[in-house]
BAKOLKE-498280 format. One record per residue (C-alpha): residue number from 1; residue in one letter; z, x, y. Coordinates in nm, 4 decimals, always signed. Layout:
  num  residu         z         x         y
  NUM       A         Z         X         Y
...
end
This chain:
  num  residu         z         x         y
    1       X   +0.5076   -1.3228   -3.2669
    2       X   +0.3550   -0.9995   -3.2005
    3       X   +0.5816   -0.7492   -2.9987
    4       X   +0.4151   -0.5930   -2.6818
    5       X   +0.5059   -0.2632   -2.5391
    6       X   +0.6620   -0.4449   -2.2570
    7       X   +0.8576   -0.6803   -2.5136
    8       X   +0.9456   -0.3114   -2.6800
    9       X   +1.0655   -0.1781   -2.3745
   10       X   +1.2963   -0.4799   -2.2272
   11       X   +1.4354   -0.4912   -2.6327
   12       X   +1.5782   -0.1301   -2.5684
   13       X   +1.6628   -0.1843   -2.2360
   14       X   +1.4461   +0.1201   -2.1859
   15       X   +1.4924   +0.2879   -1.8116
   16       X   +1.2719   +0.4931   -1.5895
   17       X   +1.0028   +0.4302   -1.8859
   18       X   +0.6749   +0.4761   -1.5830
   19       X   +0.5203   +0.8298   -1.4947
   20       X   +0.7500   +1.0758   -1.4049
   21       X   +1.0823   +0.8762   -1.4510
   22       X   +1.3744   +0.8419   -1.2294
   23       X   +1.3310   +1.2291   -1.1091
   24       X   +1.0044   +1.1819   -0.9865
   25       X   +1.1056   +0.8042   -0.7950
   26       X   +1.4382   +1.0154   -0.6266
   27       X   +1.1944   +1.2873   -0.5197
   28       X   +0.9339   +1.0503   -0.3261
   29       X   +1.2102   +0.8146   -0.1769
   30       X   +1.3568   +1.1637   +0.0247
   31       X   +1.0710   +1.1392   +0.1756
   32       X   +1.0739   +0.7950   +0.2963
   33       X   +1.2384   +0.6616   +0.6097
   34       X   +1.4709   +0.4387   +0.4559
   35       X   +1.8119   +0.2912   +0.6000
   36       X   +2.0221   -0.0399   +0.5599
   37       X   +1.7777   -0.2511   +0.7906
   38       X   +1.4896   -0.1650   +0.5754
   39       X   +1.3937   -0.4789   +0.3047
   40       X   +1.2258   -0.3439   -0.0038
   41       X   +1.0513   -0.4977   -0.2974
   42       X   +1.0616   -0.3161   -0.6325
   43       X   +0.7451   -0.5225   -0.8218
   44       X   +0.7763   -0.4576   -1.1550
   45       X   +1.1484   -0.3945   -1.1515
   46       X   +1.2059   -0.3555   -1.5107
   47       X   +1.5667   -0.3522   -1.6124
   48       X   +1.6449   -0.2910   -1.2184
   49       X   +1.7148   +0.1097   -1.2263
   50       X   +1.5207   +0.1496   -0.9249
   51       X   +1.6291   -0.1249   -0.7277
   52       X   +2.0260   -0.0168   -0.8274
   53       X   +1.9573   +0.3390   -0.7039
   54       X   +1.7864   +0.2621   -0.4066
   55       X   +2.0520   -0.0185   -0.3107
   56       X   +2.3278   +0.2442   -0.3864
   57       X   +2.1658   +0.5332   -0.2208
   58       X   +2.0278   +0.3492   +0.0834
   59       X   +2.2256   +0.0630   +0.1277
   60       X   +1.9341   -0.1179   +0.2569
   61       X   +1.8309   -0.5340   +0.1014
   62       X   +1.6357   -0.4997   -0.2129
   63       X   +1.4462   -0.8041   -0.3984
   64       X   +1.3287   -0.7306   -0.7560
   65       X   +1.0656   -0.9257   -0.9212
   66       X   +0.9246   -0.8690   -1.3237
   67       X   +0.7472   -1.1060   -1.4841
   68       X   +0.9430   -1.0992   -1.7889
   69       X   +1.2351   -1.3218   -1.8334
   70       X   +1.4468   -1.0116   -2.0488
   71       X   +1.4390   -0.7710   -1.7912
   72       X   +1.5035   -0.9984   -1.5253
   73       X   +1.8496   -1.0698   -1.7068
   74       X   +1.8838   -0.7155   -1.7684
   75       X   +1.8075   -0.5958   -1.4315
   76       X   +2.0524   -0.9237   -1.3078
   77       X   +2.3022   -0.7973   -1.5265
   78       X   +2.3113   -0.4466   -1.4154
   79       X   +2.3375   -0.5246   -1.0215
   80       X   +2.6284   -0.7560   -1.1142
   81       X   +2.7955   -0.5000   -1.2771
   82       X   +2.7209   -0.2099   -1.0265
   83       X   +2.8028   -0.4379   -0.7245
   84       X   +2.5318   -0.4261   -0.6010
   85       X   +2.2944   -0.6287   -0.2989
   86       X   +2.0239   -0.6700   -0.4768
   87       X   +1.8273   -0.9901   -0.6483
   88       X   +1.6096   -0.9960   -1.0155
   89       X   +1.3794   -1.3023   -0.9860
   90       X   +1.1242   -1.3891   -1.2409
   91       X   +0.7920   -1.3913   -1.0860
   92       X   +0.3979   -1.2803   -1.1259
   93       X   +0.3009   -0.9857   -0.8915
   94       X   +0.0063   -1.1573   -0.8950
   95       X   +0.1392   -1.4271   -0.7162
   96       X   +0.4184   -1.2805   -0.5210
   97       X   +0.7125   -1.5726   -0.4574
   98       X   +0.7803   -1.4721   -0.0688
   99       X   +0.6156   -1.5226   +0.2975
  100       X   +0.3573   -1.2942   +0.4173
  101       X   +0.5042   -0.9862   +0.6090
  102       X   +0.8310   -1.0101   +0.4578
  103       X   +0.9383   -0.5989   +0.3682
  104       X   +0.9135   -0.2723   +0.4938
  105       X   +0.8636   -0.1100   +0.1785
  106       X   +0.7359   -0.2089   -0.1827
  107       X   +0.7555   -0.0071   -0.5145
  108       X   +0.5655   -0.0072   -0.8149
  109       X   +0.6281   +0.1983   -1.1127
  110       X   +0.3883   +0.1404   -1.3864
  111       X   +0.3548   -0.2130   -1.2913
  112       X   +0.0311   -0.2962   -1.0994
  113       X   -0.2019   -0.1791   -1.4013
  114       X   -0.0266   -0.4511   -1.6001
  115       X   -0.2227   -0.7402   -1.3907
  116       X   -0.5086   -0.8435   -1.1889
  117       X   -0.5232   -0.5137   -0.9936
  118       X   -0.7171   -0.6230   -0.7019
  119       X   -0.4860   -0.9593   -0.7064
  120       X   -0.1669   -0.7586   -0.7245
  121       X   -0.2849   -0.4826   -0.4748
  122       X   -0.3833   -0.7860   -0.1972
  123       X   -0.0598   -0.9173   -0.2941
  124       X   +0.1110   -0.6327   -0.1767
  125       X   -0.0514   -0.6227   +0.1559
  126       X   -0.0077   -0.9620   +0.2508
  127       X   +0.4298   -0.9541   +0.1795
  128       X   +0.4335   -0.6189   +0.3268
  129       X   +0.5217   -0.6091   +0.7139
  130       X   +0.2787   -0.4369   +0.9449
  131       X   +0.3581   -0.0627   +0.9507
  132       X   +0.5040   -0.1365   +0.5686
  133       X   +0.4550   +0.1193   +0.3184
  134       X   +0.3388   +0.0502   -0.0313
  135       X   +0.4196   +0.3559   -0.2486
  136       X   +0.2673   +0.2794   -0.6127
  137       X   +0.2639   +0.4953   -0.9161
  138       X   +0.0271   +0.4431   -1.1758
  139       X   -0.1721   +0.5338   -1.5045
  140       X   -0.5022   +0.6691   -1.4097
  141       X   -0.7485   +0.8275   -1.5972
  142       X   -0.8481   +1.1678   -1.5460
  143       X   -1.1695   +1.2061   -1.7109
  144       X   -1.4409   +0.9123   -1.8336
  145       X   -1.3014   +0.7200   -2.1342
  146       X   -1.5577   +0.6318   -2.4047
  147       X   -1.5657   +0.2487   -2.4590
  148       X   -1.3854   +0.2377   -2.8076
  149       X   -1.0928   +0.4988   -2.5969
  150       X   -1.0719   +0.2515   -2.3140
  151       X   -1.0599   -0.0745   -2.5696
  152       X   -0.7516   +0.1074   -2.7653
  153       X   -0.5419   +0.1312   -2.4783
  154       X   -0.6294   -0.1704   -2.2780
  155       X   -0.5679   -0.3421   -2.6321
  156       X   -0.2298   -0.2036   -2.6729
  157       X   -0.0507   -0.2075   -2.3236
  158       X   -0.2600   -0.5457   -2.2681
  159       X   -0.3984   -0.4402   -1.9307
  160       X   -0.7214   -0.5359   -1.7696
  161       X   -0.8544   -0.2340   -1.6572
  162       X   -0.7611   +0.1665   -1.6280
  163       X   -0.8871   +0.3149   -1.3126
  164       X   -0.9712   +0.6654   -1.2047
  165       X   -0.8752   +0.8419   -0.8969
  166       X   -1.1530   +0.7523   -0.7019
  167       X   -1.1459   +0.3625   -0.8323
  168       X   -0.7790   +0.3093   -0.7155
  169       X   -0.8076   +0.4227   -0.3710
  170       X   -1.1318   +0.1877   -0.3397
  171       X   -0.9242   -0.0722   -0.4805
  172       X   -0.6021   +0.0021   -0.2564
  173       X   -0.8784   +0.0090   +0.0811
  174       X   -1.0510   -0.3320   -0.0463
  175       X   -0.7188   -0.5085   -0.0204
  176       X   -0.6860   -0.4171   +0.3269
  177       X   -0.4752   -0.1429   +0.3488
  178       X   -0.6690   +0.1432   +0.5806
  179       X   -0.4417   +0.4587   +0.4941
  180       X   -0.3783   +0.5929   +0.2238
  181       X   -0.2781   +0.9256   +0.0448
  182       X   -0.1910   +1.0755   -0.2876
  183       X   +0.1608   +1.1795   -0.2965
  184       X   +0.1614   +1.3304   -0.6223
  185       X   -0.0804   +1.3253   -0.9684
  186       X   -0.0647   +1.5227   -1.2818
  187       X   -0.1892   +1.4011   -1.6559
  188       X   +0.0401   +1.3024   -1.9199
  189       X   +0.0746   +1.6677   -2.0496
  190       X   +0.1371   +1.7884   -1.7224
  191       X   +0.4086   +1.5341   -1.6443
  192       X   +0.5753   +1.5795   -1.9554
  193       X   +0.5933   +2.0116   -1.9036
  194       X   +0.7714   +1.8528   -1.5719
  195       X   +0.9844   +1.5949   -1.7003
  196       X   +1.2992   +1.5997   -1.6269
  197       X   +1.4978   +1.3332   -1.8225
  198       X   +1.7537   +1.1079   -1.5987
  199       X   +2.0581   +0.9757   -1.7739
  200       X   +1.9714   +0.6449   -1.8598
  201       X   +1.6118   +0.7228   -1.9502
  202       X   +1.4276   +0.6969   -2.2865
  203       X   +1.6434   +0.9383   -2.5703
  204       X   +1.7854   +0.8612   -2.8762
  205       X   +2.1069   +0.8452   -2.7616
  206       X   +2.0398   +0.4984   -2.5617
  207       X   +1.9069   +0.2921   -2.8265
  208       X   +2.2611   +0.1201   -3.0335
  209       X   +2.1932   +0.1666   -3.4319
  210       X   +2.2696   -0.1598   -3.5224
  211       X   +2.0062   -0.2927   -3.2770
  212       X   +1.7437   -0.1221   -3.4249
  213       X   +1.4348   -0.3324   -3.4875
  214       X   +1.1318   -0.1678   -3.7087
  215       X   +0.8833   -0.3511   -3.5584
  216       X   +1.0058   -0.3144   -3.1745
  217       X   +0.9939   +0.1165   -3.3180
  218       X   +0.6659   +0.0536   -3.4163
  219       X   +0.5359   -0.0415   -3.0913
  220       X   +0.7500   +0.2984   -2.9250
  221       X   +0.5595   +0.5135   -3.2126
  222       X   +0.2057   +0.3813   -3.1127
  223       X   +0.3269   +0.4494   -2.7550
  224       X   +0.4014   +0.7940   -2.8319
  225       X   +0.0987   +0.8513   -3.0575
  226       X   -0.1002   +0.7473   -2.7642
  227       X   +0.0362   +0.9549   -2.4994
  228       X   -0.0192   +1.2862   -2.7370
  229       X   -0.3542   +1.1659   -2.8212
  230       X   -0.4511   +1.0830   -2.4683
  231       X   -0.2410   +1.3431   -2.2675
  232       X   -0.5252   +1.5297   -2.1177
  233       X   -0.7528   +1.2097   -2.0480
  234       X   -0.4628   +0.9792   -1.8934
  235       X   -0.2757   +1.0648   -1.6273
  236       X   -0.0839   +0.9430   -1.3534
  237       X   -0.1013   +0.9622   -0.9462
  238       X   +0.1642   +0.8477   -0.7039
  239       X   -0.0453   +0.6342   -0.3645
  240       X   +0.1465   +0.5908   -0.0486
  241       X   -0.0889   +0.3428   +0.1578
  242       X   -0.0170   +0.2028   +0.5312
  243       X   -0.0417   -0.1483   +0.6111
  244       X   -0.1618   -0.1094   +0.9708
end
């Protein structure tokens, strides 16, 4: 079976792996509005490092949703551990599992490029409450990929599509939602000048020797190559849209 980069990242475990990491998701949630009677979805939850801090931090109701079925046990597994109110279900973000109007707030690291983007995005608005906020951070690309650039990396991180600036807010206005800014943006050189690792994030010292897999470290090379070899042309911006 051939090993995806999302397969590669719920072997390791691998936290705060989207844009900007865990420093740049503290840094926008400061900014938010957010108590205990505020009910958030984290789409795309990963192994749940979002949803734990925001439970911890906030002490508001968090529901956590990823499509695949190891990071849903690691994410469960962590908020068991840490105590924690929050729930990992296994679920498309294409095809969100709860009523229409149901949270204040949704996150999405890194996770809305990885399906139907105009499915996921109308997704979004339909759960969130009126007056909810969406607050998504994404790859985007900064300049025009050539066709052969723009088959390597939709081939590798098996996505659909890789919008620019302009082609996400379209997108994010087509699904209904009438306001919305950009929080943040900076390509993948600039992010990584600003990166500022969190604990649990992708190093060395995370990943246990004797669970090494060669083929699960080929798929973290390729990712690497490709963020060296695209760092100028890929990027990433951080949208904070207004269901209204």
């Amino acid at each position: 079976m051939k090993i995806s980069y999302q397969d590669a990242l719920a072997y390791y475990g691998i936290d705060g792996a989207h844009p900007g990491g865990m420093s740049l998701t503290k840094a926008i949630l400061e900014n938010e509005k957010i108590n205990n009677e505020k009910i958030i979805l984290d789409a795309g939850c990963g192994t749940g490092e979002t949803s734990s801090y925001l439970a911890k931090t906030f002490r508001c109701k968090v529901y956590s949703i990823d499509n695949h079925e190891e990071m849903v046990k690691k994410a469960s597994e962590k908020f068991l551990n840490e105590r924690i109110s929050a729930n990992a279900v296994k679920g498309s973000i294409e095809n969100i599992p709860f009523s229409d109007n149901s949270f204040d707030y949704i996150i999405a690291e890194s996770s809305t490029v990885f399906g139907n983007i105009s499915k996921v995005l109308s997704e979004y608005f339909r759960v969130l409450k009126h007056g909810g906020v969406l607050l998504n951070i994404d790859m985007t690309a900064e300049q025009k990929l050539s066709r052969n650039e723009k088959e390597e990396l939709m081939k590798f991180y098996q996505i659909q599509d890789i919008l620019t600036e302009k082609e996400w807010l379209m997108s994010i206005q087509k699904s209904g939602f009438k306001r919305c800014q950009i929080v943040k943006s900076a390509s993948i050189f600039e992010a990584l000048e600003q990166y500022d690792f969190d604990d649990n994030e992708i190093i060395a010292g995370n990943i246990k020797f004797e669970n090494v897999n060669p083929e699960v470290d080929k798929v973290i090379e390729t990712h690497q190559r490709l963020l060296v070899t695209y760092g100028e042309k890929l990027g990433y911006r951080v949208f904070r849209a207004v269901k209204i």
